[in-house]
RODO-2510 file (C-alpha; in nm, 4 decimals, decimal comma):
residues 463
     n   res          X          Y          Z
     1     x     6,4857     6,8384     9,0209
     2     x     6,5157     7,1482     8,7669
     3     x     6,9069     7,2575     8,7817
     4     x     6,9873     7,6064     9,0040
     5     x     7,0338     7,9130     8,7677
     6     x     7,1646     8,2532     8,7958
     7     x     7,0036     8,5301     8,6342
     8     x     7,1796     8,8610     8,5720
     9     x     6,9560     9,1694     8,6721
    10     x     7,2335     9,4028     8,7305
    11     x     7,5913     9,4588     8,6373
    12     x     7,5891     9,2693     8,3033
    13     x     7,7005     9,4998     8,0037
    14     x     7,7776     9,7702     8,2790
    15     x     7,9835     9,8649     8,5777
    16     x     7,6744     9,9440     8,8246
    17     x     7,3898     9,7767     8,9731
    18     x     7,4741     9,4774     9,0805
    19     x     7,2344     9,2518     9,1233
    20     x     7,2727     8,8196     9,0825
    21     x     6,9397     8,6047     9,1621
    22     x     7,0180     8,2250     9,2645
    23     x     6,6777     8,0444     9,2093
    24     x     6,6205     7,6673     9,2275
    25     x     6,2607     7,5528     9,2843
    26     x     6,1105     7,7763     9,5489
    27     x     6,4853     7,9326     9,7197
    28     x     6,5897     8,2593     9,5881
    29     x     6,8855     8,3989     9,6696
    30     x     7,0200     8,7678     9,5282
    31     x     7,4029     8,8209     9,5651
    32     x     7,4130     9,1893     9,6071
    33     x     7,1459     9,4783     9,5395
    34     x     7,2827     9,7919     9,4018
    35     x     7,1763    10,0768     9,2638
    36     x     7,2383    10,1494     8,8597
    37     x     7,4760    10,4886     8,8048
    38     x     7,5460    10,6466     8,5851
    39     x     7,3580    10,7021     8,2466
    40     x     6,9806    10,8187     8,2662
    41     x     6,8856    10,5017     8,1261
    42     x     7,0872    10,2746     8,3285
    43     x     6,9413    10,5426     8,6136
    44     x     6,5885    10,4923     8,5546
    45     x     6,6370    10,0659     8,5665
    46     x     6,6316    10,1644     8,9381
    47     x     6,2732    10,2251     8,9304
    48     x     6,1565     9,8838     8,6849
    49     x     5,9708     9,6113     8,8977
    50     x     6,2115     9,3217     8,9393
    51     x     6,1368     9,0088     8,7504
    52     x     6,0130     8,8636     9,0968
    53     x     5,8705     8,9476     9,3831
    54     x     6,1078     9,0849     9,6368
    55     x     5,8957     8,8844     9,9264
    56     x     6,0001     8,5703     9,7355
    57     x     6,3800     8,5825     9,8254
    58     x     6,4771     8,3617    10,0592
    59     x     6,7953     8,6256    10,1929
    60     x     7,0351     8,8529    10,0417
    61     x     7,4429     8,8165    10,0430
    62     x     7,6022     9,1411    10,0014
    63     x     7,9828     9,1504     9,9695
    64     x     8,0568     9,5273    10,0273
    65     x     7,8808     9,8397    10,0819
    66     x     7,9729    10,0445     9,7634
    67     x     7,6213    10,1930     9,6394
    68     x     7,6219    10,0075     9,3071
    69     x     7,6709     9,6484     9,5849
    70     x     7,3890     9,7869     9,8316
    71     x     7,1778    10,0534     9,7263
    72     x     6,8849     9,8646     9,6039
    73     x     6,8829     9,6692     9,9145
    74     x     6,6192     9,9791    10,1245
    75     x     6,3838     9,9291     9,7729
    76     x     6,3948     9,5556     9,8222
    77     x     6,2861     9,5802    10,2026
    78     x     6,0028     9,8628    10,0812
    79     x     5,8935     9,6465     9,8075
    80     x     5,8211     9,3312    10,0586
    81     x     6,1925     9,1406    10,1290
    82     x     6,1624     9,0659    10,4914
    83     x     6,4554     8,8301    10,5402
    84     x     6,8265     8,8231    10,6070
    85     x     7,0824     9,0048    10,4957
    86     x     7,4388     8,8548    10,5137
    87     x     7,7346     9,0676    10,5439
    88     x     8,0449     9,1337    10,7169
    89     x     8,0572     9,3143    11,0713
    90     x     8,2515     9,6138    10,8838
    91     x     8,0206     9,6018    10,5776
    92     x     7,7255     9,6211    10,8219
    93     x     7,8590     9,9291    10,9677
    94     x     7,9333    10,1109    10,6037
    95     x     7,6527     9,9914    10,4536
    96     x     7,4061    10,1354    10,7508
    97     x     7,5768    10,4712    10,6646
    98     x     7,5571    10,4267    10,2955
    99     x     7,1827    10,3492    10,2898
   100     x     7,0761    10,6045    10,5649
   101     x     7,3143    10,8552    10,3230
   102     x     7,1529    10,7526     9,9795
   103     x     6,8061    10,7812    10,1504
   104     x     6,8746    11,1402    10,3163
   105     x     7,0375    11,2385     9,9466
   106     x     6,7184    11,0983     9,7288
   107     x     6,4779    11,2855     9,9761
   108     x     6,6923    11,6412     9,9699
   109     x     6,6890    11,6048     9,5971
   110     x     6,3423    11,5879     9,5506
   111     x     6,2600    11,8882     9,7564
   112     x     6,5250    12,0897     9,5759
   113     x     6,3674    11,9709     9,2027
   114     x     6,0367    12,0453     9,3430
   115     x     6,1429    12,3709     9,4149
   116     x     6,3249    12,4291     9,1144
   117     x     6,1047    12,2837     8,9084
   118     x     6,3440    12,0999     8,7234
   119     x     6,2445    11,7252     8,7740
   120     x     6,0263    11,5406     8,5520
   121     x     5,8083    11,3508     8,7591
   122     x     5,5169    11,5685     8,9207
   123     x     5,5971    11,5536     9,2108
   124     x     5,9608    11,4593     9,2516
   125     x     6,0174    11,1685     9,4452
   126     x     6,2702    10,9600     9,6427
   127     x     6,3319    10,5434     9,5229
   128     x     6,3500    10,5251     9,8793
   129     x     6,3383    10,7115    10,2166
   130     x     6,4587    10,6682    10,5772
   131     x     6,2193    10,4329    10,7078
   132     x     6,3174    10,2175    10,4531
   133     x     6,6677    10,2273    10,5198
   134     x     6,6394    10,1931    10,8797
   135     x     6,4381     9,8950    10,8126
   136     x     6,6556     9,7210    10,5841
   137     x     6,9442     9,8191    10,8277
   138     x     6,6986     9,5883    11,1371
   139     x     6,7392     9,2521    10,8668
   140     x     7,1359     9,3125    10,8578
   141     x     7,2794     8,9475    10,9693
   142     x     7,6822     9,0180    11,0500
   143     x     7,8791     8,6927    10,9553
   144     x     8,2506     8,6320    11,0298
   145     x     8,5091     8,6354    10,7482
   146     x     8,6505     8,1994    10,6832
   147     x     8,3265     8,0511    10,8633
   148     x     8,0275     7,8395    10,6708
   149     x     7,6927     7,9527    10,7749
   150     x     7,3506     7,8257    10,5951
   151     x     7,0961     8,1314    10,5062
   152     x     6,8765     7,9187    10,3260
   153     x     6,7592     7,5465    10,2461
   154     x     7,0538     7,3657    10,0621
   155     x     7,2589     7,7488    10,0807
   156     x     7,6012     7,8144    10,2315
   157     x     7,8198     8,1187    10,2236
   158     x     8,1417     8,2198    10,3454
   159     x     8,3204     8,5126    10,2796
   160     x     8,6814     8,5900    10,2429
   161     x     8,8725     8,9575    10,2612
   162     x     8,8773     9,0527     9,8778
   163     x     9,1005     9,4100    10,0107
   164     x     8,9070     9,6606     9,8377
   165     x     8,7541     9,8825    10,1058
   166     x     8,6676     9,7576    10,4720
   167     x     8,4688     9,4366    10,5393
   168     x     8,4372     9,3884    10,1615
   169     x     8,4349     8,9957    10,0916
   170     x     8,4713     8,8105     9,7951
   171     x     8,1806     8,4834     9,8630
   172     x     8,1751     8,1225     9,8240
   173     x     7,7806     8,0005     9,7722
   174     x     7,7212     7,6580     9,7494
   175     x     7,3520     7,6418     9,6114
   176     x     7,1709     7,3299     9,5960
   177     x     7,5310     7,1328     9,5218
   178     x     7,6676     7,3660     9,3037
   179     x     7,9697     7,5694     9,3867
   180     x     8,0112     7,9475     9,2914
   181     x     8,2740     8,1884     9,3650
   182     x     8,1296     8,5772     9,3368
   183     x     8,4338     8,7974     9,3303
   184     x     8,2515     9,1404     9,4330
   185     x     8,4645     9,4215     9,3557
   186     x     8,8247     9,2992     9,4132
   187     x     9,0915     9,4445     9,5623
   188     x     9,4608     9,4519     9,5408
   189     x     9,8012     9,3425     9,6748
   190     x     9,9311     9,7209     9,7512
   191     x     9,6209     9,8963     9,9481
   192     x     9,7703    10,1132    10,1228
   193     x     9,5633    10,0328    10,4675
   194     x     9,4101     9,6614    10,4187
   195     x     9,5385     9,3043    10,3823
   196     x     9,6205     9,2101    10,0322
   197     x     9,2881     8,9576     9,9234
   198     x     9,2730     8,5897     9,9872
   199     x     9,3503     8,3568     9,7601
   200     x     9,0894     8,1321     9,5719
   201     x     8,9566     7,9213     9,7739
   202     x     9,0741     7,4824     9,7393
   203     x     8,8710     7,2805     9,4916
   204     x     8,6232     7,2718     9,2017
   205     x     8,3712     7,5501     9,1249
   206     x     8,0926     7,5212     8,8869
   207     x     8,1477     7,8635     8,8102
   208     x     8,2986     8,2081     8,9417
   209     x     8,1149     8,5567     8,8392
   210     x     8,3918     8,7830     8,8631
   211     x     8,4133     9,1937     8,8047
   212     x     8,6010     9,3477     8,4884
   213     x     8,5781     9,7073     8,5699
   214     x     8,9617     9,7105     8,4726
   215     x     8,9390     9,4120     8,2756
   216     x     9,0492     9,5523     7,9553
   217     x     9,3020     9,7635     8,0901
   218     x     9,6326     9,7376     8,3507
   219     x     9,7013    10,1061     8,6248
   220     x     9,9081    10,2923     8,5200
   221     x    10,2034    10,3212     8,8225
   222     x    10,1716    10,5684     9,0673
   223     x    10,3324    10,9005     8,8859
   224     x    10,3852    11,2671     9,0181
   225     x    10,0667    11,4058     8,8342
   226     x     9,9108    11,4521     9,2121
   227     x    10,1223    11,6406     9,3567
   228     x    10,2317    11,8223     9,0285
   229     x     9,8557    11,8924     9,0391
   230     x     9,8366    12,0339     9,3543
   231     x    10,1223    12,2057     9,3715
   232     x    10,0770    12,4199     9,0248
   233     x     9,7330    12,5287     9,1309
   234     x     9,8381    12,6228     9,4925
   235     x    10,1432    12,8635     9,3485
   236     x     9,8449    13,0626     9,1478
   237     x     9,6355    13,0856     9,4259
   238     x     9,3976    12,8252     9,3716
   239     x     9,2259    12,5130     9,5195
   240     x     9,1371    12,1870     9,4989
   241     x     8,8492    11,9568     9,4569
   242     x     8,9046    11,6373     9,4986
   243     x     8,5572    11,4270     9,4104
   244     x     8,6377    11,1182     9,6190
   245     x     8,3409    10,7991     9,6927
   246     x     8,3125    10,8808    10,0584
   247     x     8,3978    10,4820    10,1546
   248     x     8,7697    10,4155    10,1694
   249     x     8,8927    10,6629     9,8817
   250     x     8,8879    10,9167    10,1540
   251     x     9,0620    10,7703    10,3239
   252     x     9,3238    10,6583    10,0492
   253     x     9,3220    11,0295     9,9324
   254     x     9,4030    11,1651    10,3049
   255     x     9,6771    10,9247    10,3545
   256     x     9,8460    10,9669    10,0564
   257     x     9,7948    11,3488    10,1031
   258     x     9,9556    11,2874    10,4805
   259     x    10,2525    11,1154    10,3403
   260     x    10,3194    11,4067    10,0613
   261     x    10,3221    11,7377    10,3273
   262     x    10,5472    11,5176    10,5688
   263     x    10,8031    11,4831    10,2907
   264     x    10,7591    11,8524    10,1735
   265     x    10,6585    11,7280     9,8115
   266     x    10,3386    11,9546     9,8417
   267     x    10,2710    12,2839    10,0294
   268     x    10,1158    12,2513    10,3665
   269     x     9,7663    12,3583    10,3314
   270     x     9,4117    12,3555    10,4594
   271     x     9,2177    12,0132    10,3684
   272     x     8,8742    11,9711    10,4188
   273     x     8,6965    11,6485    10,4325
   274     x     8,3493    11,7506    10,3273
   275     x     8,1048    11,4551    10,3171
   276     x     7,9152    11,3815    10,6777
   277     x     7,9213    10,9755    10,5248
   278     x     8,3060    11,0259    10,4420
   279     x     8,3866    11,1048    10,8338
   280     x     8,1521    10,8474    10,9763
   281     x     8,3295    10,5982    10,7478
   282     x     8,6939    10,7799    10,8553
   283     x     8,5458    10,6822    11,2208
   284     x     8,5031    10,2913    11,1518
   285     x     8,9192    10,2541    10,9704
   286     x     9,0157    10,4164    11,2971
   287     x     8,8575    10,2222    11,4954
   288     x     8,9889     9,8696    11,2861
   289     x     9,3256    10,0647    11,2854
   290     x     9,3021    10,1114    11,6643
   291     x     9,1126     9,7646    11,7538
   292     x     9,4161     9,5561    11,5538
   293     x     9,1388     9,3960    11,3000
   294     x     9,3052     9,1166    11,0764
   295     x     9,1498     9,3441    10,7891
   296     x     9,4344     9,6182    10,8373
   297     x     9,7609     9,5544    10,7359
   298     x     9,9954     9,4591    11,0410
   299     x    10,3073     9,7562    10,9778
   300     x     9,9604    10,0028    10,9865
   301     x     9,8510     9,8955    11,2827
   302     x    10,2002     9,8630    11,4456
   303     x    10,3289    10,2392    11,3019
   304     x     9,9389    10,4307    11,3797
   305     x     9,7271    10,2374    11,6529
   306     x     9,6397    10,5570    11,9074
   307     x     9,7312    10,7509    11,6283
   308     x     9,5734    10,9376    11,3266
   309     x     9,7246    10,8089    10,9626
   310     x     9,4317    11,0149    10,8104
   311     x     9,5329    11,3751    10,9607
   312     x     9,8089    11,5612    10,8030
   313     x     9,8234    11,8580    11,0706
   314     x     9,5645    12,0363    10,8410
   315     x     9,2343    11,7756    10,8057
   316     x     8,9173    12,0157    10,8702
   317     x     8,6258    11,7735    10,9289
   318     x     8,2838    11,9396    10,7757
   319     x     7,9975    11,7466    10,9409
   320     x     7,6883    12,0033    10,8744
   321     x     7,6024    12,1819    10,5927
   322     x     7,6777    12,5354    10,7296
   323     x     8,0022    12,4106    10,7253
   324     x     8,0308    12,2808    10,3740
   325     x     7,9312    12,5946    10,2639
   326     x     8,2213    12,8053    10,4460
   327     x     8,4333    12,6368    10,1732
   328     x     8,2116    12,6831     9,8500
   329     x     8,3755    12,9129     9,6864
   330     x     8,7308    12,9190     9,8823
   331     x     8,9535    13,2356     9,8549
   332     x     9,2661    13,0802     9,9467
   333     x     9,4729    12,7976     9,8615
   334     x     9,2967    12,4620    10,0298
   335     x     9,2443    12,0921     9,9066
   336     x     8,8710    11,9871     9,9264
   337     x     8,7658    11,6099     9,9601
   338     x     8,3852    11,5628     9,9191
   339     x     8,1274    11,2973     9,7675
   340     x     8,0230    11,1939     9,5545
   341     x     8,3467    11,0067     9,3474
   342     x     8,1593    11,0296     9,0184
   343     x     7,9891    11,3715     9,1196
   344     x     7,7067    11,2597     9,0677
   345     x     7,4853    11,3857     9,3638
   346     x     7,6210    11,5491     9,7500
   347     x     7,7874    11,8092     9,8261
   348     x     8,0850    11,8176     9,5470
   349     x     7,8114    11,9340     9,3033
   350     x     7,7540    12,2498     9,5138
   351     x     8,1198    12,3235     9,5519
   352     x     8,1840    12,1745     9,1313
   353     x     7,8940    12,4883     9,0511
   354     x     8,1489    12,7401     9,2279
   355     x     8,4583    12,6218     9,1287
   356     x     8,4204    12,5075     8,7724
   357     x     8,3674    12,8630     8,6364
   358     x     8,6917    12,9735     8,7595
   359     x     9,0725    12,8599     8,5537
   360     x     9,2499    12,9092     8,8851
   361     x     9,0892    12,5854     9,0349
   362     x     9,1695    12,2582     8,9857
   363     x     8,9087    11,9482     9,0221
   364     x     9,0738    11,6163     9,0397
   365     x     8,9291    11,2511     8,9974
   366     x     9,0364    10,9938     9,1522
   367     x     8,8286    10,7151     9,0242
   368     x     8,6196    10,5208     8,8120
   369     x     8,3834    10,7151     8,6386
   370     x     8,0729    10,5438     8,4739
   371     x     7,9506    10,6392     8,1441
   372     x     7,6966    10,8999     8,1469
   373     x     7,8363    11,0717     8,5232
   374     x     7,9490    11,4147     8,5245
   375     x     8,3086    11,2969     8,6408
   376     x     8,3230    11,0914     8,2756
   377     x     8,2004    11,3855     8,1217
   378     x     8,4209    11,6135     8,2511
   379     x     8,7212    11,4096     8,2140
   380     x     8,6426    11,3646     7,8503
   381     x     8,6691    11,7646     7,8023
   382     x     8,3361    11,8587     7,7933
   383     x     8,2924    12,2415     7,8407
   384     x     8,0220    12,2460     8,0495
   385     x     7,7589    12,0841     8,2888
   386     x     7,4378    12,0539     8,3793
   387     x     7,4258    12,0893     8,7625
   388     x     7,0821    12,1390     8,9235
   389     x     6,9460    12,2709     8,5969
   390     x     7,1820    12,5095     8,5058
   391     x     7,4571    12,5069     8,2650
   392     x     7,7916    12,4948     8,4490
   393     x     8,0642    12,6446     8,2097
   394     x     8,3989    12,3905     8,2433
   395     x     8,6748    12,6529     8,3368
   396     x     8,8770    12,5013     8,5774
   397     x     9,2215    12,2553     8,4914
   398     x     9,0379    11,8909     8,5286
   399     x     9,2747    11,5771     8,5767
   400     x     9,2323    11,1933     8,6411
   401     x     9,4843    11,0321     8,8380
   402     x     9,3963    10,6234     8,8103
   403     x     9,6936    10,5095     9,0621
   404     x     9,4157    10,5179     9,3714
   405     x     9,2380    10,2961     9,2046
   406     x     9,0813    10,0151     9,4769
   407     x     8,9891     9,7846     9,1913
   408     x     9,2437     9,5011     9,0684
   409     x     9,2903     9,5653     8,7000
   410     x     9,3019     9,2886     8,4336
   411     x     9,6453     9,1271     8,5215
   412     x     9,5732     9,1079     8,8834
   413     x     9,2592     8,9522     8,8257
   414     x     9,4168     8,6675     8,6361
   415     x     9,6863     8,5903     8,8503
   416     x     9,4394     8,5759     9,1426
   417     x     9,2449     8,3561     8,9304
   418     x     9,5811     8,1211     8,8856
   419     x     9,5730     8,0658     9,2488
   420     x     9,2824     7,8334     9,1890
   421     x     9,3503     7,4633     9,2260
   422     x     9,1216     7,3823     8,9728
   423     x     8,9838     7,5030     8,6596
   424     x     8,5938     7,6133     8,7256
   425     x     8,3344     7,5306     8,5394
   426     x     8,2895     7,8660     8,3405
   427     x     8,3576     8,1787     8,4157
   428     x     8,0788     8,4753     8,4267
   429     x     8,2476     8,7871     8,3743
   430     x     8,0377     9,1287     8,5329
   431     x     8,0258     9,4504     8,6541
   432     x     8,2487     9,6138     8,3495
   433     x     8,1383     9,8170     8,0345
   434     x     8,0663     9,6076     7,7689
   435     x     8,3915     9,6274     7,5928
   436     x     8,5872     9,5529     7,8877
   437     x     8,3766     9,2388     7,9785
   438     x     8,3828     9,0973     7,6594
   439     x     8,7615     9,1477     7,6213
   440     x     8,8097     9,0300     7,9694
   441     x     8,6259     8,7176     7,8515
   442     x     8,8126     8,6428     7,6164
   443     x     9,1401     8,7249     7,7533
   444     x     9,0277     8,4101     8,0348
   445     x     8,9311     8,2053     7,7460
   446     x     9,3052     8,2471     7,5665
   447     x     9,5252     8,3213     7,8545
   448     x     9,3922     7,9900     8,1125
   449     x     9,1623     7,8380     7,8784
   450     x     8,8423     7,8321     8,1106
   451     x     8,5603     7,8465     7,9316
   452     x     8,4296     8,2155     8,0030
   453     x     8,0580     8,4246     7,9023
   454     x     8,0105     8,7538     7,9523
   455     x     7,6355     8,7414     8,0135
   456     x     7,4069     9,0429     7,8729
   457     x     7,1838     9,1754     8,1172
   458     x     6,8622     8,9594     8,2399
   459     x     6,9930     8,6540     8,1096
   460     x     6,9603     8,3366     8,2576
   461     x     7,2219     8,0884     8,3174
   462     x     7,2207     7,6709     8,4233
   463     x     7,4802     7,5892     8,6994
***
């Protein structure tokens, strides 16, 4: 029998879209299905026919519900993929308001280029739409975290809490007697709301695929910049936007911001929470906080349960869009938290087009930002935007605060490596610009002296 390979679709040579196909004889298997970000040509990969049929795949392991982890999965399920899905019970919930979001997003966004005119396929369209979402939603197979399930002939998963944002796993396939470890996106000891991550897994693997987002760089310890931030742009009279990814930065942001007013180290002021998938994902942490789930962090649970860690006396929920707009162009000193992190689509554009222009404001990110986003261009100084066509002068103070980072950095991902009992096989190192994978690589390859690959993207690999 021909050896089981893994071929890199997604995620190799860049941060987004990841994608990993499993394929021995007639079983396929894709580890995650997310959309590319980011660049326009990483952007348009989105729309390329995969490599294989989608109504080939024997199921579909998905390890969080970020939008580069899940946002292919609705194309997969349009294009013919009529099989399982495994997740976690919290990933299922996310990712059901991630998809449904990312569907209602692509669909508003083509009406408002057809009616602008500014889109350059006649007419605009949507990758996906509703139906499709609600139909890949119907495949979703919940699995619990520690237990060994088969999803496919000679396939077993199990996942393990990886700590980066709720029900996010990092997986353990074994695929036609090979063992593989796919890290997802981990997380790290000091979240501020979930369990630090498990530790590797006993035993041999014939390889782990890891992330490197952070692999070629260590965070920087959390400094006063925030509330320096805030509290400069509040004394001249202004406000500010915080562009936050709607799943568990939110809620990171609105803690943290919680924690600062109840010590007086920032004024008390109006904060909005502007993103209708940022409050339906604020919904699901209370309800872990409040149901005692062993993904929440036991002094959390034991200080907040029937209370709300995310309110500071001030939150303002925005569910509709008449709201959102009450706070476009705000008059009066106010923090605003709205999608998307990277500004790349939602409602932070519309309120980035009003508040830009204007030196009083201040826009803060919080995040990663991909190459080609607006939040990497306007953290690398450009003076303006394009937002829905237009030219957006760059006005207002920008800053980058990288202590909320959700993502373990280089040295966290090696000593969680260290925890292995055994060296792997090789080491397959994703999900990071191609400078940071590479030096990641070879940081494994000096530092524990696994044999490591960064692979480029569409390659092919022997287990």
């Amino acid at each position: 029998m021909v050896n089981p390979t893994i071929q890199f679709l997604g995620a190799a040579g860049t941060v987004t879209g990841s994608r990993f196909l499993l394929e021995c004889g007639d079983t396929r298997v894709m580890v995650d299905a997310g959309l590319f970000q980011g660049l326009k040509e990483l952007r348009l990969k989105n729309w390329n026919p995969l490599p294989i049929d989608p109504s080939t795949l024997s199921a579909v392991v998905l390890t969080h519900a970020h939008l580069d982890h899940c946002g292919y999965i609705p194309k997969l399920v349009k294009d013919g993929f009529r099989g399982k899905i495994h997740l976690t019970n919290y990933t299922a919930k996310l990712a059901e308001v991630v998809l449904l979001d990312s569907a209602r997003i692509q669909t508003e966004d083509a009406k408002y280029a057809a009616k602008e005119g500014y889109s350059k396929h006649n007419p605009p369209k949507a990758l996906y739409e509703e139906p499709d979402a609600i139909k890949a939603v119907a495949q979703f197979k919940t699995e619990k975290f520690h237990a060994r399930v088969q999803i496919a002939e000679q396939t077993f998963v199990t996942f393990y809490p990886s700590g980066h944002i709720l029900g996010a796993a990092f997986v353990e396939v074994e695929f036609f007697g090979k063992r593989i470890l796919f890290t997802g996106d981990m997380g790290r000891e000091e979240h501020p709301l979930l369990v630090s991550p498990d530790r590797v897994p006993a035993g041999k693997f014939d390889a782990i695929v890891t992330e490197s987002t952070y692999g070629d760089r260590e965070h920087t310890p959390v400094t006063t910049n925030f509330e320096q931030s805030i509290n400069q742009t509040i004394d001249r009279g202004g406000s500010i936007l915080i562009p936050a990814f709607a799943v568990d930065r939110t809620e990171i942001i609105l803690v943290q911001l919680r924690e600062l007013m109840d010590a007086g180290k920032i004024r008390r002021v109006p904060v909005y929470a502007d993103s209708p998938m940022a409050l339906k994902a604020l919904a699901f942490y209370r309800q872990a906080i409040d149901e005692d789930s062993p993904e929440i962090r036991d002094e959390i649970v034991a200080a907040w349960r029937g209370r709300d860690p995310f309110d500071s006396g001030t939150l303002v929920e925005l569910p509709t869009v008449e709201d959102s707009k009450t706070i476009n162009n705000p008059d009066s000193p106010c923090i605003i938290i709205s999608a998307s992190g990277m500004a790349t689509g939602g409602r932070v554009v519309h309120h980035l087009r009003n508040m830009l222009p204007n030196p009083i404001h201040t826009v803060i990110m919080v995040g990663y930002q991909a190459i080609g986003t607006r939040g990497r261009r306007l953290v690398e100084g450009e003076e303006e935007v394009k937002m829905h066509g237009v030219m957006v002068p760059v006005k207002a103070q920008i800053e980058q605060i990288q202590s909320f980072s959700v993502h373990a950095d280089a040295d966290e991902l090696i000593a969680w490596m260290k925890s292995t009992s055994e060296a792997p096989g090789q080491v397959l190192v994703v999900h990071g610009e191609a400078g940071a994978a590479e030096t990641f690589s070879d940081r494994i390859k000096s530092q524990l002296g696994w044999r490591s690959h960064a692979p480029r993207d569409g390659e092919t690999v022997e287990l």
